[in-house]
C-alpha positions, 0 to 999 in steps of 0.5 A, a space after each residue: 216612666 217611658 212608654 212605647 215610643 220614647 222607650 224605643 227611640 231611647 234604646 236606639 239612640 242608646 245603641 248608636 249614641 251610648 259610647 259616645 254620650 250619656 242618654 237619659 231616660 228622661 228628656 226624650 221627645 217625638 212625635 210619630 206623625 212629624 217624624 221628628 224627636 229629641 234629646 236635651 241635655 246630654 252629657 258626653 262621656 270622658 272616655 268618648 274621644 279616647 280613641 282620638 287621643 282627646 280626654 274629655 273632662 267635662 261635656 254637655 249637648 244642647 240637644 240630639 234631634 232625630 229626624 225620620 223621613 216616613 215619606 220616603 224611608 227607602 231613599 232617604 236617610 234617617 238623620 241625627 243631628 247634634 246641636 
C-alpha cells in the first residue's frame, strides 16, 4: 500500500499521464529532498495516440522520472521525462 508521498505523486502523474499510459500504484519512486521520483514499467494505452490516427497494439516505458526544482520552483519548470 501507498503512503503520502508516492500517493500524491501517483495521483498527479495520474491526471497528467493517465490518458496516454497506464500508472501503477506500485513502482513509484521519490525522494522529497532530491526532488526527484520515478515510474517504471508503464504500459501505454491502445487508445493512446488515436487521435494521431496511430492504433497502439502494444506499448511499454522504461521508465517516467519527475524531476522538481525546489530551488527555484517559481522560475523553473517542473520537468517529466519519458525514457
Amino acid at each position: 500500500a501507498m503512503f503520502g508521498l508516492e500517493e500524491y505523486v501517483h495521483d498527479i502523474l495520474s491526471r497528467s499521464l493517465g490518458q496516454f499510459v497506464a500508472v501503477p500504484r506500485d513502482g513509484i519512486s521519490f525522494s522529497i529532498w532530491e526532488g526527484e521520483g520515478a515510474l517504471d514499467g508503464v504500459s501505454v494505452r491502445p487508445d493512446a495516440l488515436a487521435s494521431l490516427a496511430l492504433r497502439v497494439v502494444a506499448g511499454r516505458v522504461r521508465r517516467i522520472r519527475l524531476i522538481v526544482p525546489w530551488h527555484a520552483l517559481r522560475s523553473v519548470p517542473v520537468m517529466i521525462k519519458i525514457e
